[in-house]
N, C-alpha and C positions, 0 to 999 in steps of 0.2 A: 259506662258503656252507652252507646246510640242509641236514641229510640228508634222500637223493631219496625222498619217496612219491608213490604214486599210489591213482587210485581204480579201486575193480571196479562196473561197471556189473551189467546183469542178468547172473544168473548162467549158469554156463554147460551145455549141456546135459548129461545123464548119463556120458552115453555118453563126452565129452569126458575127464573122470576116471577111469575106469574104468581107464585101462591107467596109472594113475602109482600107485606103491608105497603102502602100508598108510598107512607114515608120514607121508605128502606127503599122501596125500587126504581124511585127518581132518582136518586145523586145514583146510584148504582150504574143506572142505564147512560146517565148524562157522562160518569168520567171512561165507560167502557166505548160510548159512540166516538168520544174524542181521542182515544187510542186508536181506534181504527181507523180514523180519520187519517190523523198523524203518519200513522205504520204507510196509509196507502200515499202520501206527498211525492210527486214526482222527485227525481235529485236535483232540480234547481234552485227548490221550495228548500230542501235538507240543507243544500249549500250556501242558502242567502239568510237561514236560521244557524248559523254556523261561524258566517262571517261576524266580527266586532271591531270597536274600534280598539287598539293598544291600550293597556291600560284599565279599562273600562269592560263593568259587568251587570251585569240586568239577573234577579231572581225574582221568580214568581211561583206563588205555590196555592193550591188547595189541597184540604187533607178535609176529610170528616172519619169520625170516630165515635164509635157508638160501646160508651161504657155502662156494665151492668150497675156500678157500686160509686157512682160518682163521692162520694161524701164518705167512702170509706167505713162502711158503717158496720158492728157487730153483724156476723150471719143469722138470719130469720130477723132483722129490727129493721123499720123502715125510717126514713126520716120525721123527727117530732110533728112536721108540717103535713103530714097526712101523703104528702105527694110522692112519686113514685124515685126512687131511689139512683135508678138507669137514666140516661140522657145520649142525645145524640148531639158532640159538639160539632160545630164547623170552625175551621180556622183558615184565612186568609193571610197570605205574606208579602209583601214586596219589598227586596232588597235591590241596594245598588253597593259596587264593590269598585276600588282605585285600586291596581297596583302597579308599582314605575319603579326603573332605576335611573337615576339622575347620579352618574358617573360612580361614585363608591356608594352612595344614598341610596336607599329604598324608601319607599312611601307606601305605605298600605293605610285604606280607611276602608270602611263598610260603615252602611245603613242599613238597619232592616226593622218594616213596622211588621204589627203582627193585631189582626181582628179576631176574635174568638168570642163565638154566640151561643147560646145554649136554649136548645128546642124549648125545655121543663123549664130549666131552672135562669133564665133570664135575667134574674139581679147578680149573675155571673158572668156576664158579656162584658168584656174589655178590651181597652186597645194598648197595645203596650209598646216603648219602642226603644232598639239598643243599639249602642254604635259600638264602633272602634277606630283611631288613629294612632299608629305606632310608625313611628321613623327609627329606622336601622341604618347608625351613624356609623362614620367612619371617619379618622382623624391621621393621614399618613400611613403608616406600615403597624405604628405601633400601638393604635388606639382604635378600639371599634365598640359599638354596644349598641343599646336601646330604648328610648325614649316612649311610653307609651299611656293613653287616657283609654278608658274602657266604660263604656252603662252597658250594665243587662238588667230589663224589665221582664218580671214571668210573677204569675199566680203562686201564692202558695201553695201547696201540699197540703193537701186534707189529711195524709197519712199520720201526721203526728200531733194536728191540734182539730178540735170538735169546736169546730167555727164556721157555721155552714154560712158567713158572707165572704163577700168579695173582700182579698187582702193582695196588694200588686207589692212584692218585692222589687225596689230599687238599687243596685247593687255599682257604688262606682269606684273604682280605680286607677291610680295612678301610678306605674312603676318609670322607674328609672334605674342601668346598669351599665357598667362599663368593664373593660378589659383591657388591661397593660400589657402586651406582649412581648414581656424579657428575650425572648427567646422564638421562633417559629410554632412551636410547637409549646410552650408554658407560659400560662400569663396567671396575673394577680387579676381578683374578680372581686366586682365591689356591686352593691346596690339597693334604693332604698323603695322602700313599699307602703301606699297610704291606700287603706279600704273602708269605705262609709254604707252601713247597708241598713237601709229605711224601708218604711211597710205602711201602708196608704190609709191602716183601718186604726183605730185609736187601740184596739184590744191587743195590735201585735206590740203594741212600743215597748215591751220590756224586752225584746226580742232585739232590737235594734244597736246594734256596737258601731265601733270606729274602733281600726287598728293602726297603725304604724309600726313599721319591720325596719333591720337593717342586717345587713347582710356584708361577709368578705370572706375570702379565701384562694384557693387557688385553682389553676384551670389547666386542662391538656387535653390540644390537639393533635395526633399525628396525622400525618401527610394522606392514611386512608379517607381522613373528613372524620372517623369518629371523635368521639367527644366526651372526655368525663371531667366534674370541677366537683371541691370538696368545701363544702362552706362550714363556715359556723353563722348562725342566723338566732337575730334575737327580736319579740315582736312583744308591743304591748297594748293590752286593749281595755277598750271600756264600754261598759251597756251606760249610755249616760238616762236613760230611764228608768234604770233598775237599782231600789232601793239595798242596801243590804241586810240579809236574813238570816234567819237558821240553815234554810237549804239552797239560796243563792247570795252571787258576792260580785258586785257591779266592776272591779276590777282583777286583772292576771297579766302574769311576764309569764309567756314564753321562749324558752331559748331550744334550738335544734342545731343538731351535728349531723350535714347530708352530705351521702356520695350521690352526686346523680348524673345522669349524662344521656346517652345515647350510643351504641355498644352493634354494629353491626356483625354476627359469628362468625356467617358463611355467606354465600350467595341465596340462600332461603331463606335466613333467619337473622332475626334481631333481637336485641335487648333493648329496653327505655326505661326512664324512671325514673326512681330515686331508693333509696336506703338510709335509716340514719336511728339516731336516738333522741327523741322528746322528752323535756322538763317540762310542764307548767304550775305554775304558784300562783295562786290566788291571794288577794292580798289582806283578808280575815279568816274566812273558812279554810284551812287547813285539811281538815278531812275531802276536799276536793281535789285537791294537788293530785297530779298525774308523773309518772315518771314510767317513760319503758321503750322498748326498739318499735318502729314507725317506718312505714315506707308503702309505695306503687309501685309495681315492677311489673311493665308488658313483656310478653313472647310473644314477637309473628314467625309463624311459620308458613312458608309458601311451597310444599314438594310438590306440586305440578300449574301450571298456568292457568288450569281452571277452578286448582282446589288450594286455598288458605284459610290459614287457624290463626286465632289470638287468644290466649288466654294473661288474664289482671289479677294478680295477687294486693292486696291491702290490707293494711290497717294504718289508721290513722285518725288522728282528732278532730273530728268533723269536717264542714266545708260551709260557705256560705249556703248552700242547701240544706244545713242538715245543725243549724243554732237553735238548739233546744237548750234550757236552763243552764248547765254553765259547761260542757262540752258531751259529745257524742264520741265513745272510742266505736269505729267501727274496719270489722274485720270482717274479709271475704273475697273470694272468686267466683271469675266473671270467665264463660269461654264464648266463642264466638264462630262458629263455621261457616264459607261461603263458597257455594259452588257455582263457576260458571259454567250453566247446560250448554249455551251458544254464547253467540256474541253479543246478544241483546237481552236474555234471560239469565238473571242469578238468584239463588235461595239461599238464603242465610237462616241458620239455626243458631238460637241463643240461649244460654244459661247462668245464673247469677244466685250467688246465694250470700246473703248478710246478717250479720250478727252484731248489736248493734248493744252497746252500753251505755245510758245515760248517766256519768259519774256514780257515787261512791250511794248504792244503793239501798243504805239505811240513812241517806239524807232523802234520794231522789223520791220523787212521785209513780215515776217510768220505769224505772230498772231495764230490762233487756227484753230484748223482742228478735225475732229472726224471721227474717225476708226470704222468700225464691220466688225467681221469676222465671217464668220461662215463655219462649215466642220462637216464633217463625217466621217468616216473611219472603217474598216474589218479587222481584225486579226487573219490571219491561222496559227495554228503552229503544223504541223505534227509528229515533234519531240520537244522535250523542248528545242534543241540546234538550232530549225530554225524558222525563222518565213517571213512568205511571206503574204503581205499587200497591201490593194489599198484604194486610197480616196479621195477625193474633197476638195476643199477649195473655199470659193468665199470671195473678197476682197471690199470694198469699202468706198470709203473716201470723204471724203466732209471739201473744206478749206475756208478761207474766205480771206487771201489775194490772191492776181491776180496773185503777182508772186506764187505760189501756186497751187496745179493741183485738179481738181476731179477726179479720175478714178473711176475705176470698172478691177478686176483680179481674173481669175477662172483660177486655178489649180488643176490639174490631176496629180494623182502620183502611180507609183508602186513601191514596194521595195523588196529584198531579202536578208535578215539577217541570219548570221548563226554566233554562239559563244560556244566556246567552250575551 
């Protein structure tokens, strides 16, 4: 699910700020002055931050977030460093965005860099940065697919390893697919998938795989535009820094049998996703092997123009987020409410709860641990090109080995978005 924002309505009076600290009450006062700025632009200002050229998109953002537990750390322990455990991040972004059709071709690329500073803890300041180019081909009546290159750069997660430096996940991929259309409505589905994911610090490198996938089966569309294809997918991968052990093993084949598609009910409601059955095999350790049903499946429901829900059922074998020792089964839902008060304010309420297995728990270190999150958040947007938000998040985990932490993390966020 998204991370939670919200919006800040009128600001709030003087007197209100007045007793929160020096540091709190700057970016505070600074991003609520620029809402009101914003809010009051005549409609010329509205419509010349509106116009763009085809094609072509501009994203800029600030966000600051003030976490109680940045390093995740057991309840009542402080960090070894004596220093205070809370911080207040800021994050800066600038994205630039393509998209065209050139007769049956489409083009889409994005840039976007990303600055992130930290009050305390400043050997944590990085700049990280991700693109995308995907071409969505077409080939006559009976050929269409998609060709596409991806980097995403982001911090790790302190949630799973006790490594209070800076570690930048690099994460690149390369897909290619295609479709044969026997038929208007049935085609054969084919395509192949290479992912290489590196870590900037020397302590993550056993952490680091390379995979390659391949993938076929078959596909149907009816003339509504929904969408569902049934594959069989086989992928194999390797930690190329990770020795083999008693409780790790540097190579695995997996093979997956998925229904997925895209499924709309009614005029409210949808289906997405996928469903299917996972095998993996490890290529010594044996007692790692996995075998069992896997899948994501969204529900949007939308019964009125102001008010929509989504709720995300899962389970499934990790994800480049979440390569701890030799796979994560995790299972959980996710629901998601948002209301629109007016045309420029929405609140969205969130809830999330996971249950998380690190393989076969008389090898692992981890065993199981379960997640709930839950958050709130307010969305102002005074123009359609801006939007200024605040929100909450509270964190808590519960593990069952020792090496293993419980926390508890409440997050506070503001942000100011402008796209255009």
């Amino acid at each position: 699910m998204s991370d939670v924002t919200a919006v800040v309505g009128d600001p709030a009076p003087e007197n209100a700020l007045s007793d929160a600290p020096e540091n709190l009450r700057r970016p505070v006062v600074s991003l609520l002055a620029v809402a009101l700025a914003l809010g009051s632009l005549p409609a010329v200002a509205a419509e010349l931050l509106t116009e763009r050229e085809e094609g072509f998109g501009v994203r800029l953002s600030h966000s600051i977030r003030w976490d109680d537990n940045v390093f995740r750390v057991p309840d009542g322990e402080r960090p070894t460093d004596g220093r205070s455990k809370s911080d207040r991040i800021n994050r800066s972004a600038v994205g630039l965005t393509f998209d065209h059709m050139y007769s049956l071709q489409r083009v889409v690329a994005s840039l976007d860099v990303v600055r992130r500073t930290y009050d305390e803890h400043d050997e944590l300041d990085s700049t990280t940065k991700s693109g995308l180019m995907r071409w969505d081909w077409a080939a006559g009546k009976q050929w269409t697919g998609t060709a596409q290159l991806q980097q995403r750069e982001a911090p790790r997660s302190f949630d799973d390893v006790d490594r209070r430096v800076r570690s930048i996940n690099t994460l690149r991929r390369a897909v290619f697919d295609a479709d044969y259309w026997l038929h208007p409505d049935w085609s054969i589905v084919a395509g192949a998938e290479h992912t290489r994911s590196r870590y900037s610090d020397a302590r993550s490198a056993a952490s680091e795989y390379d995979e390659t996938a391949f993938e076929a089966g078959v596909g149907f569309r009816p003339k509504s535009g929904n969408r569902l294809s049934l594959v069989l997918r086989r992928a194999d991968g390797e930690y190329p820094n990770r020795a083999a052990t008693a409780t790790r093993d540097p190579e695995y084949t997996q093979r997956d049998l998925r229904l997925r598609g895209d499924w709309v009910l009614s005029g409210i409601s949808k289906l997405s996703g996928y469903v299917g059955y996972t095998d993996r095999e490890y290529s010594t350790i044996r007692n790692l092997d996995f075998s069992g049903p896997s899948g994501r499946i969204a529900f949007d429901w939308q019964p009125t123009g102001k008010l929509a829900f989504q709720v995300v059922a899962r389970r499934e074998i990790g994800s480049e987020y979440e390569v701890l020792d030799n796979y994560v089964l995790t299972r959980g839902v996710g629901v998601e409410a948002a209301w629109s008060a007016t045309s420029k304010v929405t609140l969205i309420a969130r809830a999330e709860r996971l249950r998380r297995d690190h393989g076969d728990i008389t090898l692992s270190s981890l065993g199981e641990d379960r997640r709930r999150t839950y958050g709130l958040s307010l969305d102002y947007r005074p123009l359609d090109t801006v939007t200024v938000s605040a929100s909450a998040v509270r964190i808590k985990r519960e593990a069952d080995a020792a090496s293993s932490s419980d926390y508890d993390a409440n997050i506070y966020g503001l942000d100011l978005k402008l796209e255009f």
